[in-house]
C-alpha positions as CSV (number, residue, x, y, z in Angstrom):
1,X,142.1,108.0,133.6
2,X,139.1,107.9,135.7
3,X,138.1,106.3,138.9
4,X,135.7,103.1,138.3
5,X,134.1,101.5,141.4
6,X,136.3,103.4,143.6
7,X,135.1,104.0,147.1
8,X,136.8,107.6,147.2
9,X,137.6,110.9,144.9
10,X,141.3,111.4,144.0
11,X,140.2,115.1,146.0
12,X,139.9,113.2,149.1
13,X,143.4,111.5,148.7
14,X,145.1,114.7,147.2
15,X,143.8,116.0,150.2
16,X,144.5,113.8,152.9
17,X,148.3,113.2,151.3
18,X,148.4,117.2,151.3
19,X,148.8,117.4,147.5
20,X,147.9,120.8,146.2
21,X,144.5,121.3,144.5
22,X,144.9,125.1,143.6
23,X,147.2,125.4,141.2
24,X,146.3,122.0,140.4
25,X,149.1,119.4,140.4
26,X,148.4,116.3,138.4
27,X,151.8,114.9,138.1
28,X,150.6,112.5,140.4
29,X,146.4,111.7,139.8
30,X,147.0,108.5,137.5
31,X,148.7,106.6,140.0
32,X,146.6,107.7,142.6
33,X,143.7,106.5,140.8
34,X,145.1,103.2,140.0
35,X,145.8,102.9,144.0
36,X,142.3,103.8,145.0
37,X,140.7,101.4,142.3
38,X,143.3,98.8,143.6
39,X,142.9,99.6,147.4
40,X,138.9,99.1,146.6
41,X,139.1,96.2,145.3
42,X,141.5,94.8,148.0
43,X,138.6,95.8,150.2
44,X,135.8,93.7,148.1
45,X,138.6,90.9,147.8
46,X,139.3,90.7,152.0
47,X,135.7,91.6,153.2
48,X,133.7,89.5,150.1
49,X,131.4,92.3,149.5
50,X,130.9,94.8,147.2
51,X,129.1,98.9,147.4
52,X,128.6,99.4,143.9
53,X,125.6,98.0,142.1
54,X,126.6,95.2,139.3
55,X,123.6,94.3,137.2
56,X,124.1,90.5,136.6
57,X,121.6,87.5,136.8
58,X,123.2,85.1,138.7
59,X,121.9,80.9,138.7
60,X,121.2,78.9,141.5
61,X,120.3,75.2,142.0
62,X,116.2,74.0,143.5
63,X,116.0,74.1,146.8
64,X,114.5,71.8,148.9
65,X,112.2,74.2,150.8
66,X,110.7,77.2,150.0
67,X,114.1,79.3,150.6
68,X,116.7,79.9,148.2
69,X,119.8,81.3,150.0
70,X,121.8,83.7,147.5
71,X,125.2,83.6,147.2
72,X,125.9,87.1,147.2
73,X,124.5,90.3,148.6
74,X,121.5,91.3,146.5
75,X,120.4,95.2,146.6
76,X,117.3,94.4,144.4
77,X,115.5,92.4,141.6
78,X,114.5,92.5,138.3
79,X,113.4,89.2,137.2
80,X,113.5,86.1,139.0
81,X,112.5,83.1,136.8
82,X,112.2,79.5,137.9
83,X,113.7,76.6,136.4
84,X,110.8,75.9,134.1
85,X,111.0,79.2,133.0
86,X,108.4,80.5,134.2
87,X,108.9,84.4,135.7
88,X,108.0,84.3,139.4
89,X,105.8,87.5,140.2
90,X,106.9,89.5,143.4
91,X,103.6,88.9,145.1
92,X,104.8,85.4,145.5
93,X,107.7,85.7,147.6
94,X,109.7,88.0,149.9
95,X,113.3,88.9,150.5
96,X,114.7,88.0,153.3
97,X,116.0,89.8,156.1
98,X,112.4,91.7,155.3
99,X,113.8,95.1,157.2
100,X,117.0,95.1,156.3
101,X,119.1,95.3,153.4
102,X,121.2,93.5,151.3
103,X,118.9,90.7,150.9
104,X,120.3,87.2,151.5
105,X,117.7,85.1,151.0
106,X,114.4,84.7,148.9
107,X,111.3,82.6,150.1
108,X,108.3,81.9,148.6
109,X,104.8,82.6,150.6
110,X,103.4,80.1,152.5
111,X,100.1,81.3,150.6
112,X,102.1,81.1,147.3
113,X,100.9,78.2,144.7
114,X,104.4,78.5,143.1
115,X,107.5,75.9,144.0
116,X,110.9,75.9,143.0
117,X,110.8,74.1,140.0
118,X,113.9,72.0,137.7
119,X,114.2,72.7,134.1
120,X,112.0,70.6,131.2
121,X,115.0,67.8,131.1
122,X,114.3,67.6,135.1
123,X,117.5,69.1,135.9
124,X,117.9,71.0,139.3
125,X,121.7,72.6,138.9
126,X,121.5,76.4,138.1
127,X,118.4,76.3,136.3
128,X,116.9,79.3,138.5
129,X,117.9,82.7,137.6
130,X,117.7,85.5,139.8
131,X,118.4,89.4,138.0
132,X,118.9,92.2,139.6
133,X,121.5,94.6,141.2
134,X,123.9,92.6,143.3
135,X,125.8,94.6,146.1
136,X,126.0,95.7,149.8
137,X,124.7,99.2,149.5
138,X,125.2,101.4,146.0
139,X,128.1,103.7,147.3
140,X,130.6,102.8,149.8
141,X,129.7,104.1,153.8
142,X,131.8,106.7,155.6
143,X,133.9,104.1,157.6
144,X,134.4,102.2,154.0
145,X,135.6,105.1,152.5
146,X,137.6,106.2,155.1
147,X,139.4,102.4,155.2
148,X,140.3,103.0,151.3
149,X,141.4,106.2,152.5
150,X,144.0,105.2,155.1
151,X,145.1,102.1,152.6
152,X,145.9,104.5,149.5
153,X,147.9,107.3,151.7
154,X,150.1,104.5,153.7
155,X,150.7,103.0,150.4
156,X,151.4,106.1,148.3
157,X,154.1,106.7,151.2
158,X,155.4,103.9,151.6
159,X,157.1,105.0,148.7
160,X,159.2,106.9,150.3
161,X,160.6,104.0,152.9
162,X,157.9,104.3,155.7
163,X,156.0,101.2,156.1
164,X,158.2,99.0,154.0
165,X,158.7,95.7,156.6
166,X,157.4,92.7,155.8
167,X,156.5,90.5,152.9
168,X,155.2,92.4,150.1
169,X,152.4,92.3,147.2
170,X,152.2,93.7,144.4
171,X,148.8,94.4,142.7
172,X,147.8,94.1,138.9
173,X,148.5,97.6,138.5
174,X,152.1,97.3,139.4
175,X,151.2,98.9,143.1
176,X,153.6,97.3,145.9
177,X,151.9,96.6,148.9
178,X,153.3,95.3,152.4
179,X,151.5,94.3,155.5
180,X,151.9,97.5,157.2
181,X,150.3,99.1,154.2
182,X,147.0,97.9,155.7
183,X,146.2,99.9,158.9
184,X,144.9,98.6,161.6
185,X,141.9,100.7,161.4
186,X,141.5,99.8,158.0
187,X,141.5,96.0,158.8
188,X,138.9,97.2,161.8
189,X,136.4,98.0,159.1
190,X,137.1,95.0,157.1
191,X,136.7,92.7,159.6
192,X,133.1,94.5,160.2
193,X,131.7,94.0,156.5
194,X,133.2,90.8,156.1
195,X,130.5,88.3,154.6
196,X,130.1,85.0,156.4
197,X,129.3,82.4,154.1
């Protein structure tokens, strides 16, 4: 098994849970992938973002001004093509925040001819399509990493009785995880990325 969307290397865990490297010891590198692709996506899940590009075109409805808000963070675009099907070039809008990333928002130039436009039937529900690579950032930060980091060793030893109060929760890959299993560093760094909507 391999790591997919995982915001650390099963090096960095074998490491940090002191798991020798040289001679390699595997007995345990499936399960501790699983629990770094689960504590990832218990990250995305609590902080409602995501740092790894998804390629996906995603629909919205017209606006009524020249701003369509997004309803996820967008890294960049492909395509964006308006509800009469029409592609809209990029010299006719700009992403909004303009020096900052990810992009939340698109708006059409006050200088642009173009408007947000319904389909030929006059509809005006997800008949705009906006493609492109929908994320925070591409790879996970530092302070994301290390917040998988200190999720995946608590919960690898919790397994052996520390950290086991509270309510637990067990994951689709079978992983039990209790409150404590969280740190409160990790949460920290959750609470910073989480998206506002």
């Amino acid at each position: 098994m391999t790591i997919t969307n995982g915001y650390t290397t099963l090096d960095n865990v074998k490491a940090l849970l002191r798991i020798k490297t040289t001679p390699a010891d595997t007995t345990e590198d499936a399960l501790l992938e699983r629990m770094v692709e689960d504590a990832s996506r218990l990250f995305d899940g609590e902080s409602g973002r995501t740092f790894y590009a998804r390629a996906e075109t995603r629909y919205f409805d017209v606006p009524t001004g020249r701003s369509l808000w997004l309803d996820d963070d967008l890294l960049t675009v492909t395509a964006i093509t308006n509800g009469d099907g029409t592609e809209i070039a990029d010299t006719e809008y700009f992403l909004e925040p303009r020096n900052g990333s990810p992009k939340y928002k698109i708006t059409l130039k006050q200088s642009s001819s173009v408007r947000w436009t319904t389909d030929g039937s006059g509809n005006t529900e997800g008949v705009i399509a906006v493609e492109g690579s929908w994320c925070y950032a591409s790879s996970a930060p530092a302070d994301v990493r290390g917040a998988v980091e200190r999720i995946v060793t608590t919960t690898y030893r919790s397994r052996y009785g520390q950290n086991v109060q509270g309510a637990a929760q067990i994951t689709a890959a079978g992983v039990v995880i209790t409150p404590q299993d969280i740190p409160a560093e990790a949460w920290a760094v959750i609470r910073r990325y989480r998206r506002i909507v």
